[in-house]
Backbone as a printed PyTorch tensor [residue, N CA C, xyz], in Angstrom:
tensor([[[  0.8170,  -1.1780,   0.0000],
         [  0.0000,   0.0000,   0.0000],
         [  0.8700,   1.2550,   0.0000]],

        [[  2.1650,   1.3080,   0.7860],
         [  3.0080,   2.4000,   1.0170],
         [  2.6850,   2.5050,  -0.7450]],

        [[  3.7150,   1.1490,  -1.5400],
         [  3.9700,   1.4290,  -2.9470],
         [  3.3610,   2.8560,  -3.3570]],

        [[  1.6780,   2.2970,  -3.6580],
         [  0.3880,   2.9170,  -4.4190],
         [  1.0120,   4.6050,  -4.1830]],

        [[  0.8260,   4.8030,  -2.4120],
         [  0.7680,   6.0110,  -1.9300],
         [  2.2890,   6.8480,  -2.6140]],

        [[  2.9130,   6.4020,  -2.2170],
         [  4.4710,   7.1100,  -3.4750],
         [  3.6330,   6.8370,  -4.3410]],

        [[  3.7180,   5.7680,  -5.4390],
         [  3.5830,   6.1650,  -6.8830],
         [  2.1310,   7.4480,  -6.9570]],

        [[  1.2140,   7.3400,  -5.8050],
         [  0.0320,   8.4550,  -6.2270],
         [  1.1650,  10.3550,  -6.0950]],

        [[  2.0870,  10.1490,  -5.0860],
         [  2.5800,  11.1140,  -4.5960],
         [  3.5090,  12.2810,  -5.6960]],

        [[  4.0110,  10.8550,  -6.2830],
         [  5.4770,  10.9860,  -7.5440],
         [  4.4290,  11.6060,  -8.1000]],

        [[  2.7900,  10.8570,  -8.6140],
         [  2.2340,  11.2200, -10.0770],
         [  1.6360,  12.5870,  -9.7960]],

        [[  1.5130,  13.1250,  -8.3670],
         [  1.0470,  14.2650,  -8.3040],
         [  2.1180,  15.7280,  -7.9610]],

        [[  3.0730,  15.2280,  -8.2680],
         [  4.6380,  16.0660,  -8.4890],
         [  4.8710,  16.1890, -10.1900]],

        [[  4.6670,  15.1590, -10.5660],
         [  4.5690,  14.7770, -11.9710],
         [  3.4820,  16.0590, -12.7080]],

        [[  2.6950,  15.6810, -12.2920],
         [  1.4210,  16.8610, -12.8110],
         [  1.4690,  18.0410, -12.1890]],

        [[  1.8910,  18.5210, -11.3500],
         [  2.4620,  20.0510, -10.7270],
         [  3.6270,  19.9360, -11.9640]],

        [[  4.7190,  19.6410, -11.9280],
         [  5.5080,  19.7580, -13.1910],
         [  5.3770,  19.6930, -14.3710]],

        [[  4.5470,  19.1940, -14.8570],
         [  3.8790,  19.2450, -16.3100],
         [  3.4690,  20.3810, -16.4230]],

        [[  2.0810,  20.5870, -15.6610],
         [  1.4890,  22.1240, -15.5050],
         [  2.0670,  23.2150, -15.6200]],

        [[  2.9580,  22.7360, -14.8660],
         [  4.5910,  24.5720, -15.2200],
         [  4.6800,  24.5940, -16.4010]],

        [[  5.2710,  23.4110, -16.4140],
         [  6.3660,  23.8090, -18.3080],
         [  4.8990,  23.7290, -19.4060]],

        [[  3.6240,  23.4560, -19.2320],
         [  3.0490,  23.9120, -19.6850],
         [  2.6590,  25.6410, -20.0550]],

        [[  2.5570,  26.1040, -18.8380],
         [  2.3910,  26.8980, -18.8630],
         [  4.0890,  28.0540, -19.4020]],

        [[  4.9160,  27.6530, -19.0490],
         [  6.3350,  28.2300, -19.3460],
         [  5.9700,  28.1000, -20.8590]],

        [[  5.6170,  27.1780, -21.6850],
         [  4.9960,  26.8080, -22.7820],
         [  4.1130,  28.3910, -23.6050]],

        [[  3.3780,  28.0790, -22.7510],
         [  2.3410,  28.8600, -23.1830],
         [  2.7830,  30.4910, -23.2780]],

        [[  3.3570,  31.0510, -22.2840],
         [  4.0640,  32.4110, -21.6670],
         [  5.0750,  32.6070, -23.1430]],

        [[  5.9810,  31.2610, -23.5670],
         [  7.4110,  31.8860, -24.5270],
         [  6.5750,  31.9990, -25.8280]],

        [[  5.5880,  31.1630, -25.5710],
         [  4.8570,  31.7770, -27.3470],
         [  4.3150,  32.7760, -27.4090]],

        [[  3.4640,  33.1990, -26.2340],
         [  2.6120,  34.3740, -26.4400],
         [  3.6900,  35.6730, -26.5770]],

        [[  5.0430,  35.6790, -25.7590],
         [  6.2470,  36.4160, -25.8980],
         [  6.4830,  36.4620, -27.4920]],

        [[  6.8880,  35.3500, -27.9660],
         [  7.0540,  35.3550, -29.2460],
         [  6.3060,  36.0110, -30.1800]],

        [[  4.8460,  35.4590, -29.9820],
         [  3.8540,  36.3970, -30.6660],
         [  3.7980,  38.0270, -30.2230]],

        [[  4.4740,  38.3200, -29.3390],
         [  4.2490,  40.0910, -29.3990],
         [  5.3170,  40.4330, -29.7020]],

        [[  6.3720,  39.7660, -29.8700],
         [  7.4290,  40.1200, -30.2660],
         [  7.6860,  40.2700, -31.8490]],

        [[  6.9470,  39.1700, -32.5890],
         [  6.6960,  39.6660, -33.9410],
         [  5.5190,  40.4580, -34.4430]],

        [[  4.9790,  41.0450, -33.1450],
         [  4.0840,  41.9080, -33.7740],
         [  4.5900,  42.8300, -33.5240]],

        [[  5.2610,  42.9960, -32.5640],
         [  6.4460,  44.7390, -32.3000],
         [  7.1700,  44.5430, -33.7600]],

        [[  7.8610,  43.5040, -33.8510],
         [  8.7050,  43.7140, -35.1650],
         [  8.1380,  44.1220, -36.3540]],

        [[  6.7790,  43.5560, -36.4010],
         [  6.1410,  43.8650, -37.5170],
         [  5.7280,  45.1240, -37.6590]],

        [[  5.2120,  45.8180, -36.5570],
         [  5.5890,  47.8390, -36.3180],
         [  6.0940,  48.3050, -36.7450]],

        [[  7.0650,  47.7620, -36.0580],
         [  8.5380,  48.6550, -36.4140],
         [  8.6980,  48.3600, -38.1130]],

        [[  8.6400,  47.7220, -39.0500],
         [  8.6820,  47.3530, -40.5130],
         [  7.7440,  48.0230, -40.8350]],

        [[  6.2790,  48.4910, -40.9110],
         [  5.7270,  49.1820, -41.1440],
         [  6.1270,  50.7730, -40.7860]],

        [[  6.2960,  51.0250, -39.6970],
         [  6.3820,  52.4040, -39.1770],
         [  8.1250,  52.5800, -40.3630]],

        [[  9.2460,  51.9300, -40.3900],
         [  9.8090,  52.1870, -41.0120],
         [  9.6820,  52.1130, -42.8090]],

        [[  8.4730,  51.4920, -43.3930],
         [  8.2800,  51.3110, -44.3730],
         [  7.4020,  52.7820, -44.9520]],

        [[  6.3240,  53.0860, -43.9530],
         [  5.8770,  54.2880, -44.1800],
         [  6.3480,  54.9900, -44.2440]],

        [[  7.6720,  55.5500, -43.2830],
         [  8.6440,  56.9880, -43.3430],
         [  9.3060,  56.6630, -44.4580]],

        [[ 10.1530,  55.6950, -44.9050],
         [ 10.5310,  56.2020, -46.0200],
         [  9.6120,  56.0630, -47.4460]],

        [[  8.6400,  55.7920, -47.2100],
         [  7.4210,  56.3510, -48.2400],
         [  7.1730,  57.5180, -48.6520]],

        [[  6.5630,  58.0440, -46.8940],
         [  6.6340,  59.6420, -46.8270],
         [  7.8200,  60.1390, -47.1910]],

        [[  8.7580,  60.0280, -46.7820],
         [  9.6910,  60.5540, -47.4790],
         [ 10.2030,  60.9350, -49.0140]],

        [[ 10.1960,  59.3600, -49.2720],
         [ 10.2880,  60.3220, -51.2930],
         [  8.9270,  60.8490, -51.6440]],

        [[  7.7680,  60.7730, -50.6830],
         [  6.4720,  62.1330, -51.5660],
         [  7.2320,  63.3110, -50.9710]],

        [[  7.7320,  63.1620, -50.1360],
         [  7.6160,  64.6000, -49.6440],
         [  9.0460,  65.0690, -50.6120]],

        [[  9.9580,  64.3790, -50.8010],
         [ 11.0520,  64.8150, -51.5590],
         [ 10.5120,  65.2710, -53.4520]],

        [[  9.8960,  64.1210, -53.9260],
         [  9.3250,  64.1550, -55.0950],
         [  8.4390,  65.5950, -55.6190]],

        [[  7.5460,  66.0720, -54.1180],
         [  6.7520,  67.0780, -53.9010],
         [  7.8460,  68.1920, -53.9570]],

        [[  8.7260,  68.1650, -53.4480],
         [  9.6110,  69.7080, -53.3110],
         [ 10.1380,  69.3080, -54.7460]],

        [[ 10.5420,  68.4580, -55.1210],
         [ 11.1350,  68.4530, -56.6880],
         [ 10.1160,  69.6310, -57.4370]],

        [[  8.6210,  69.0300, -57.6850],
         [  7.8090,  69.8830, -58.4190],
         [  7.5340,  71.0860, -57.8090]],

        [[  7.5910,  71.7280, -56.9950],
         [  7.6200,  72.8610, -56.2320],
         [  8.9730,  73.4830, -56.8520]],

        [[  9.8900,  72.8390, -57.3360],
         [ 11.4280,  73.0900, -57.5730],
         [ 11.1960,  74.0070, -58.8430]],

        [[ 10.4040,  73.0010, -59.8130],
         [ 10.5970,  72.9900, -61.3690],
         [  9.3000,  74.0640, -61.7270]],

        [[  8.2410,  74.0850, -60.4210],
         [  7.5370,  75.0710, -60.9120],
         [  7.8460,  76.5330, -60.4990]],

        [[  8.7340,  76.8480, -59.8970],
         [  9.1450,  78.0470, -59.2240],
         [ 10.1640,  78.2460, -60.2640]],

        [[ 10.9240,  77.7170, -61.1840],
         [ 11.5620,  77.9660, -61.9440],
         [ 10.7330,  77.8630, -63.1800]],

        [[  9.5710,  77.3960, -63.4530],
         [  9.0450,  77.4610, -64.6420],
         [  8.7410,  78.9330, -64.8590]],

        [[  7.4080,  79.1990, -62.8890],
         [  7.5160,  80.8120, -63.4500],
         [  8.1710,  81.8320, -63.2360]],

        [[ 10.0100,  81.2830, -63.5630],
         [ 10.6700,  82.2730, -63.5640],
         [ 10.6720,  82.9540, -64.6660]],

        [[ 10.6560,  81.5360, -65.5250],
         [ 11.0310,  81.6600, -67.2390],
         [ 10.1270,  82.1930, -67.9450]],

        [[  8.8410,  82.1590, -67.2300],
         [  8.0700,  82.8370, -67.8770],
         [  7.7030,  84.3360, -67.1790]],

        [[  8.0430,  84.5880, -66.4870],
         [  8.2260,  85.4640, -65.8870],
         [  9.2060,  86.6100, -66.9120]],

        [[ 10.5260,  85.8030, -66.7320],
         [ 11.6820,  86.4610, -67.7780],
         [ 11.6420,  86.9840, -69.4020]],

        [[ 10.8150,  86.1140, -69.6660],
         [ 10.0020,  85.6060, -71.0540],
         [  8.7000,  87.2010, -71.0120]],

        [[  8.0360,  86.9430, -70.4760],
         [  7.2910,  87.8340, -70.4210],
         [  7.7960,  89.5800, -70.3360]],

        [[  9.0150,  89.3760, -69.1750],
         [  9.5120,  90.8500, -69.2090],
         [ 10.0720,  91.6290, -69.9760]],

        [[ 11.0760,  90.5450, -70.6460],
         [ 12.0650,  90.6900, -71.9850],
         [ 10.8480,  91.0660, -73.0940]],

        [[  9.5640,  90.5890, -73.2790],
         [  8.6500,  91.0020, -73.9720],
         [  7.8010,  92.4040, -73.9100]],

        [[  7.6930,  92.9140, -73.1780],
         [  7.1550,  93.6060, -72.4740],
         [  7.9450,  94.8360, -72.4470]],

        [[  9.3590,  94.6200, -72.1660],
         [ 10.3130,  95.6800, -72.5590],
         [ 10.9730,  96.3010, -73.7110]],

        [[ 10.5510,  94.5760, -74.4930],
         [ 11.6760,  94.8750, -75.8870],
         [ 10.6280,  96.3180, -77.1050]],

        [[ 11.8840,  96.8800, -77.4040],
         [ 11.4800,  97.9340, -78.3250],
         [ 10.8820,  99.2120, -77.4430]],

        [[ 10.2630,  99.5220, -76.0670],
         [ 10.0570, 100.3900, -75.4020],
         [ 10.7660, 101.1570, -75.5040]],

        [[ 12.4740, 101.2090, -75.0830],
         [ 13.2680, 102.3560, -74.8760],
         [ 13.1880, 102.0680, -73.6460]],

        [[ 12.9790, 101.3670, -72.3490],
         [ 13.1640, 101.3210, -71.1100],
         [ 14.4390, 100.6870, -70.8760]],

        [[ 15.5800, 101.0510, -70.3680],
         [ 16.5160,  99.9220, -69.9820],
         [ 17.0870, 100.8040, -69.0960]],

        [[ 18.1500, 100.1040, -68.5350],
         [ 18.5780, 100.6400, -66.9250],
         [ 18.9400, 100.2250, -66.2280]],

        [[ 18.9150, 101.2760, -65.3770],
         [ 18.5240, 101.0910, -63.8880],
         [ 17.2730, 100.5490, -63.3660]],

        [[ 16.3630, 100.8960, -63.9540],
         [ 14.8180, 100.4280, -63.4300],
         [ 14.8420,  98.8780, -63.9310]],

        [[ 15.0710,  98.5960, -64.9100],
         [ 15.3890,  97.2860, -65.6720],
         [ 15.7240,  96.0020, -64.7970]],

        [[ 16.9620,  96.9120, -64.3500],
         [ 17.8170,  95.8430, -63.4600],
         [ 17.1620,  95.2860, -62.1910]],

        [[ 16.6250,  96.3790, -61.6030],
         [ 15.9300,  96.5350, -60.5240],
         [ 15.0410,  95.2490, -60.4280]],

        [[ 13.9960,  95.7440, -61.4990],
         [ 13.2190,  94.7690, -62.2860],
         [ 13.3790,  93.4560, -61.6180]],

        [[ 14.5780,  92.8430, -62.6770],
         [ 15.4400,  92.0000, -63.0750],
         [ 15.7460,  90.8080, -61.2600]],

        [[ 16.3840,  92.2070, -60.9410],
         [ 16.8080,  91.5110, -59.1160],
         [ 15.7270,  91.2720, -58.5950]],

        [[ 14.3550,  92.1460, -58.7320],
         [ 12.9530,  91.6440, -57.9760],
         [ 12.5420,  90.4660, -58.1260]],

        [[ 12.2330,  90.0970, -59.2710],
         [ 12.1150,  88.8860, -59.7730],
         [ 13.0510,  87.4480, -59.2310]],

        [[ 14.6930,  87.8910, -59.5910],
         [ 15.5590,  86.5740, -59.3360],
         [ 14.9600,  86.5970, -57.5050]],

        [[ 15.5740,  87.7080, -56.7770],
         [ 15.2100,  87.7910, -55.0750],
         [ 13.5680,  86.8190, -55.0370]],

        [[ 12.7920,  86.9780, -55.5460],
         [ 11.5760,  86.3450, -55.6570],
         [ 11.7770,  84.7420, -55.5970]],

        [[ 12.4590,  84.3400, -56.7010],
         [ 12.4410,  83.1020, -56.7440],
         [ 13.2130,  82.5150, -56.0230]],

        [[ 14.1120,  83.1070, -55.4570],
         [ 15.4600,  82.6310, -54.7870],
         [ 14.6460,  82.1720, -52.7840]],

        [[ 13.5400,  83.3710, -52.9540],
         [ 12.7780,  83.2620, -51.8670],
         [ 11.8730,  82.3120, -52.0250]],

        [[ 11.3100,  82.0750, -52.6970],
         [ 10.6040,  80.8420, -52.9760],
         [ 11.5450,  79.0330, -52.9250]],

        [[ 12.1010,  78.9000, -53.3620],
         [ 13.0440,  77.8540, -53.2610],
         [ 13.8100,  78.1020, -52.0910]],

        [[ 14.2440,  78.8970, -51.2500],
         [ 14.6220,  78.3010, -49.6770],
         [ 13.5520,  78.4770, -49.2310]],

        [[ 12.0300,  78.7930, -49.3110],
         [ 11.1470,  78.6920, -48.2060],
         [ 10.2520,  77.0870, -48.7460]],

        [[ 10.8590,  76.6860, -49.6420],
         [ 10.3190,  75.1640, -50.3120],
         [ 11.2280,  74.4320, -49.6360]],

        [[ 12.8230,  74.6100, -49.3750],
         [ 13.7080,  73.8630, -48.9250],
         [ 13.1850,  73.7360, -47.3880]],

        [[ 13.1930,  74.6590, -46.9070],
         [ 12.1400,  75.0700, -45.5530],
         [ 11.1760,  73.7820, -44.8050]],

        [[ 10.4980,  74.0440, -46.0140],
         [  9.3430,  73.1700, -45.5080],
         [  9.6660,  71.7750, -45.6240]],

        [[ 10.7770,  71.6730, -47.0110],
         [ 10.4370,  69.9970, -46.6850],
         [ 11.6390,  69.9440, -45.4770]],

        [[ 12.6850,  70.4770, -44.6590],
         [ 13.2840,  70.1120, -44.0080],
         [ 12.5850,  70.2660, -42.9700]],

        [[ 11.0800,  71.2140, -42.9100],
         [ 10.2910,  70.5100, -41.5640],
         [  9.3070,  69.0870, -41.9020]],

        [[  8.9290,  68.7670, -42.6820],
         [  8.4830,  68.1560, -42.9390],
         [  9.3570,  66.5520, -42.7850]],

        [[ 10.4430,  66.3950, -43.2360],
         [ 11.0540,  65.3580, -42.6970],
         [ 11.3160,  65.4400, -41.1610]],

        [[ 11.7890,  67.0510, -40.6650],
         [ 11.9910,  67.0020, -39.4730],
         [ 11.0760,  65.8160, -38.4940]],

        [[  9.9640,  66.1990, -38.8940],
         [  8.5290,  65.8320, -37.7160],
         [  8.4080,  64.2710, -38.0660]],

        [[  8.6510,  63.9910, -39.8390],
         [  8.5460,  62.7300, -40.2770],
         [  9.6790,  61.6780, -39.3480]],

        [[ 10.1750,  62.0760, -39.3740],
         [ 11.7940,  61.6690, -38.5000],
         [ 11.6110,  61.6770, -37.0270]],

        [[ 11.1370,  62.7700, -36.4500],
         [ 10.3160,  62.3860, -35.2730],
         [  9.2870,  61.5850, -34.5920]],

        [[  8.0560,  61.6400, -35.5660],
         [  7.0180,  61.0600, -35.0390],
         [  7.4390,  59.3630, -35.4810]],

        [[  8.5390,  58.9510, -36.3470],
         [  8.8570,  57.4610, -36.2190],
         [ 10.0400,  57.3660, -35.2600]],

        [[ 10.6080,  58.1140, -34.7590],
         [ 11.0500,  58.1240, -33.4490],
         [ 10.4750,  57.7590, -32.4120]],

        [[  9.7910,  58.3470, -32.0730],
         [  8.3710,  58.5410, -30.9560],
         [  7.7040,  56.8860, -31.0690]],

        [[  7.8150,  56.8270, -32.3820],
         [  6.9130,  55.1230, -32.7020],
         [  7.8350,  54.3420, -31.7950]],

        [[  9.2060,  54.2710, -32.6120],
         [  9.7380,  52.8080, -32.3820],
         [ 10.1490,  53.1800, -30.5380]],

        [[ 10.2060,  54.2930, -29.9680],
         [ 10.1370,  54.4760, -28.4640],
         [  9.3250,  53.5400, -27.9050]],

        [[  7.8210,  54.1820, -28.2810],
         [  6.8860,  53.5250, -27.6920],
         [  7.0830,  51.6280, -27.7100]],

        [[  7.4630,  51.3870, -29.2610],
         [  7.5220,  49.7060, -29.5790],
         [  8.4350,  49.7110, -28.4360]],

        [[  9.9380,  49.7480, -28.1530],
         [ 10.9300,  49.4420, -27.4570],
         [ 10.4250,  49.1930, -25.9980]],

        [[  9.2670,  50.4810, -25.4310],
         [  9.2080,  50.2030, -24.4500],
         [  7.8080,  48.9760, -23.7020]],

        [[  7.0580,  48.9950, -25.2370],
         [  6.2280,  47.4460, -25.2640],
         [  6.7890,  46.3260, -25.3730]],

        [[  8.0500,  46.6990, -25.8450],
         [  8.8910,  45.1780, -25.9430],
         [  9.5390,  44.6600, -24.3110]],

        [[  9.8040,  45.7380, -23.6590],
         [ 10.5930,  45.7120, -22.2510],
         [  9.2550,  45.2540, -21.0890]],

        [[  8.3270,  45.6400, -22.2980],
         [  7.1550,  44.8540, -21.2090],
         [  6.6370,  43.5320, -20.7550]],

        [[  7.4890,  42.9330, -21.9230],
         [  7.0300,  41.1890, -22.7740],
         [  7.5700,  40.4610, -21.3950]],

        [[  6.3660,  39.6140, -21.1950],
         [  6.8530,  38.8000, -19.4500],
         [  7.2810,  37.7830, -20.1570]],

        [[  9.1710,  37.8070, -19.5410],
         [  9.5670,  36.0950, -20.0570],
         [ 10.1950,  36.0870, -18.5610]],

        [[  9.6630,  36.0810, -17.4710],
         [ 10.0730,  35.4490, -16.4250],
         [  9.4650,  33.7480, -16.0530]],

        [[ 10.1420,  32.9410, -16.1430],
         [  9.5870,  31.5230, -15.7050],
         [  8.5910,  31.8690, -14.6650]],

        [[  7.3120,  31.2620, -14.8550],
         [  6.4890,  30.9090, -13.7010],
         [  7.1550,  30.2810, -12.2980]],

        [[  6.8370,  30.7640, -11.4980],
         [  7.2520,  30.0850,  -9.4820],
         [  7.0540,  28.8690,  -9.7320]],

        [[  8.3290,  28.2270,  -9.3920],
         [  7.9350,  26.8910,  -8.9760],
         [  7.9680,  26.8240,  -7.3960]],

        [[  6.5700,  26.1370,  -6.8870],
         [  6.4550,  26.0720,  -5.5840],
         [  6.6370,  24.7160,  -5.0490]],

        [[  8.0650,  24.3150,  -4.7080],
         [  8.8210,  23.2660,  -4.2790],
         [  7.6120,  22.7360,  -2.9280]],

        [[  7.5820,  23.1810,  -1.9770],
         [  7.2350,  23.4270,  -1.0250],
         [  5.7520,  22.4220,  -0.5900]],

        [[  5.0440,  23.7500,  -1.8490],
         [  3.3440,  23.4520,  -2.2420],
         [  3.2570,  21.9250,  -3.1050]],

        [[  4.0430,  22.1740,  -4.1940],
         [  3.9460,  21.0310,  -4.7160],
         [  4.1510,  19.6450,  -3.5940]],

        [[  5.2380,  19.4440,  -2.7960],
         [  5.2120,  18.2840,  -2.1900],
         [  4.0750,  18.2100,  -1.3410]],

        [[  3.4430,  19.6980,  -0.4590],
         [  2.4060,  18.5460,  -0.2410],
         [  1.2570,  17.9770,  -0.6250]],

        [[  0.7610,  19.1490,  -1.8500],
         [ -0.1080,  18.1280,  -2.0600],
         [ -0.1990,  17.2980,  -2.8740]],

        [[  1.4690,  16.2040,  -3.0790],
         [  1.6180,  15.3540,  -2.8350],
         [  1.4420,  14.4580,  -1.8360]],

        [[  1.5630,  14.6880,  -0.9470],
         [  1.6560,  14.0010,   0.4580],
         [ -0.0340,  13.9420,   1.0130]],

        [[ -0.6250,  14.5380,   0.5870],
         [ -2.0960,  15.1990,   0.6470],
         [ -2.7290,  14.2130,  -0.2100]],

        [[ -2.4140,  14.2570,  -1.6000],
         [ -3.1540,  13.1910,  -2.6140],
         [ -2.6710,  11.8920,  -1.9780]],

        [[ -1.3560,  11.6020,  -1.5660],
         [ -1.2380,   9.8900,  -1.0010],
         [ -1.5980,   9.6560,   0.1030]],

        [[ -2.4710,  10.7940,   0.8660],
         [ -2.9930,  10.4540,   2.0760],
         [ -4.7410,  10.1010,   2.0170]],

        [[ -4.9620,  11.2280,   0.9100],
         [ -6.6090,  11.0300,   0.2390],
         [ -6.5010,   9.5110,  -0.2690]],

        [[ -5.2120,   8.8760,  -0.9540],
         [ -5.5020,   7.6540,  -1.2230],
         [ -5.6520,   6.8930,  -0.4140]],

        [[ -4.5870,   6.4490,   0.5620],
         [ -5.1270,   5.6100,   1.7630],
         [ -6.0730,   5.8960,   2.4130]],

        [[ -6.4360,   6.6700,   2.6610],
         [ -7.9850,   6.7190,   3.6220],
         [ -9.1990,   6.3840,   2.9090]],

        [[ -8.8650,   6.8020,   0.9620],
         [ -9.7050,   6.2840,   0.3160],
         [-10.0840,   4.8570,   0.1730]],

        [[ -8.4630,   4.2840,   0.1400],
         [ -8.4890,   2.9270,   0.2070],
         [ -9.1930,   2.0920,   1.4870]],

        [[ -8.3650,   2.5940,   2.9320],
         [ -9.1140,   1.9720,   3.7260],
         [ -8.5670,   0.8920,   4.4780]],

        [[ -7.8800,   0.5110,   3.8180],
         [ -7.0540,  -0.6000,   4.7350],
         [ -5.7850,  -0.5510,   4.9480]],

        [[ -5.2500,   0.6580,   5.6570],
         [ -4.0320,   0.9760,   5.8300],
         [ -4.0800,   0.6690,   7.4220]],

        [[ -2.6080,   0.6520,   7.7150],
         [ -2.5490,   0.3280,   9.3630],
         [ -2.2070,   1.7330,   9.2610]],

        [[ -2.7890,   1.7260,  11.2960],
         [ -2.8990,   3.0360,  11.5290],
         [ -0.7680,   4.2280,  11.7400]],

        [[  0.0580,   2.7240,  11.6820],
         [  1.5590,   3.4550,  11.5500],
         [  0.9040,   3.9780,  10.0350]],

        [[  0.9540,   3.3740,   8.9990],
         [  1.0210,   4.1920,   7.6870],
         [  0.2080,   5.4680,   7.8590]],

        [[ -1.1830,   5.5210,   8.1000],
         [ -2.0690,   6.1720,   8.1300],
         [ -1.1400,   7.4890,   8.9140]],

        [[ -0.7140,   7.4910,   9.9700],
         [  0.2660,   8.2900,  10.9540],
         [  1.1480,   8.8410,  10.0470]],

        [[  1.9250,   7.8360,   9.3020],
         [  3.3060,   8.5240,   8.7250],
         [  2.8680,   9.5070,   7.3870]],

        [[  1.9850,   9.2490,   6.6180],
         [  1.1070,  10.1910,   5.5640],
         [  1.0430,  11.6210,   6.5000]],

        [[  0.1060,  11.1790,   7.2150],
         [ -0.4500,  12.9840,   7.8980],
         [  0.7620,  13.4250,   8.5160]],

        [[  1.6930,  12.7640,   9.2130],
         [  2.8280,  13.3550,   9.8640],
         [  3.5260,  14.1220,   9.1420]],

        [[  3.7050,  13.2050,   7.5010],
         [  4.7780,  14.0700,   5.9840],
         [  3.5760,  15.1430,   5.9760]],

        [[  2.0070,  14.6090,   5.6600],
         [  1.5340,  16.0680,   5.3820],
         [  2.1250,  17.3130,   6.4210]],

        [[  1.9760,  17.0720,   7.6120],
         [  1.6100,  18.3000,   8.5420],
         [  3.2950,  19.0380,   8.5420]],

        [[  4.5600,  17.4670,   8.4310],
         [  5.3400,  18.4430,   8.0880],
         [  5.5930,  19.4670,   6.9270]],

        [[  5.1030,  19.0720,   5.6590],
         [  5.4450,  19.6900,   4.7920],
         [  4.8470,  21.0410,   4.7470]],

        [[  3.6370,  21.0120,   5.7170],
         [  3.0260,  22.2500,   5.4390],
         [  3.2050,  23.3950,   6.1410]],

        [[  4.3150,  23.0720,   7.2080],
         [  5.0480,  24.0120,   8.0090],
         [  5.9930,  25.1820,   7.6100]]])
C-alpha cells in the first residue's frame, strides 16, 4: 500500500511539473507572438517613413521645377514687355533683381518646408519605435514560481486522500502520511 501512496505522490509532483512547463509553454509563445508583432511595427512604421519621405522629396522636386518654370516665364514675359520700349537701366535691373530675389525666396522657403516636414517625419517614427521598445521591455519572459514546497504537499495530501480512500491501511502508515503532510506544510 506504502507502494500505491508514493507512486500516487510521484504522479502528483509529476502533474504540478507538467502544468509549469506547460504553462512556461504557453508564456514563450505568447512572448514570441508580441514580439513579432512589435517587429512587424517597427517594418511598417519604417516602411511608411521612407514612403513619406520620397512624396515629400518628389513634392519639393515639383515645387522646384515650378518656381523655376515661373521664372522663365516670368523672364520671357519681361524681356517682352520691354523689348522695343526704350526702357533699360537702372529700373530694368531693378526689375530683373525683384524677380531673381523672388524666386530665390521661394526655393529656400520650399527647402524650408520639406526640411520641416522630414523634421517631424523623423520624429514622429522616433516617438513610434520608443513607444515599440518600451512594449517590448514589457514582454513577461520570467519563468512561472515553482512552488517546491506546495507542490510536495499536495503530494503528500493526494497519497494520504488515497489511503484513507483505500481503507485498509494500518494506523503506523495512516500516521506517517499525515505526519509528511503536517510536516510539509510548516
Amino acid at each position: 500500500m506504502a507502494l500505491f501512496m508514493a507512486a500516487m505522490a510521484v504522479g502528483s509532483l509529476l502533474s504540478a511539473n507538467s502544468a509549469r512547463n506547460s504553462q512556461m509553454k504557453a508564456q514563450a509563445a505568447d512572448a514570441e507572438l508580441q514580439r513579432a508583432r512589435l517587429q512587424s511595427a517597427r517594418t511598417r512604421g519604417k516602411d511608411t517613413l521612407s514612403t513619406n519621405t520620397s512624396r515629400m522629396r518628389k513634392a519639393t522636386q515639383k515645387r522646384e521645377i515650378a518656381i523655376e518654370s515661373n521664372r522663365v516665364q516670368a523672364e520671357s514675359k519681361f524681356d517682352e514687355t520691354f523689348a522695343g520700349s526704350g526702357i533699360s537701366g537702372a529700373s530694368v535691373n531693378e526689375l530683373d533683381r525683384e524677380i531673381n530675389s523672388s524666386v530665390e525666396k521661394n526655393k529656400y522657403e520650399n527647402i524650408q518646408a520639406l526640411d520641416d516636414q522630414l523634421s517631424d517625419a523623423n520624429k514622429s517614427y522616433g516617438d513610434q519605435l520608443e513607444d515599440i521598445n518600451s512594449q517590448s521591455k514589457g514582454i513577461n519572459t520570467t519563468a512561472p514560481r515553482q512552488d517546491v514546497l506546495g507542490d510536495l504537499t499536495n503530494a503528500a495530501s493526494t497519497a494520504a486522500s488515497f489511503g484513507s480512500a483505500v481503507g485498509g491501511l494500518s494506523k503506523s502508515k495512516s500516521k506517517f502520511a499525515q505526519g509528511l503532510s503536517s510536516f510539509l506544510s510548516l
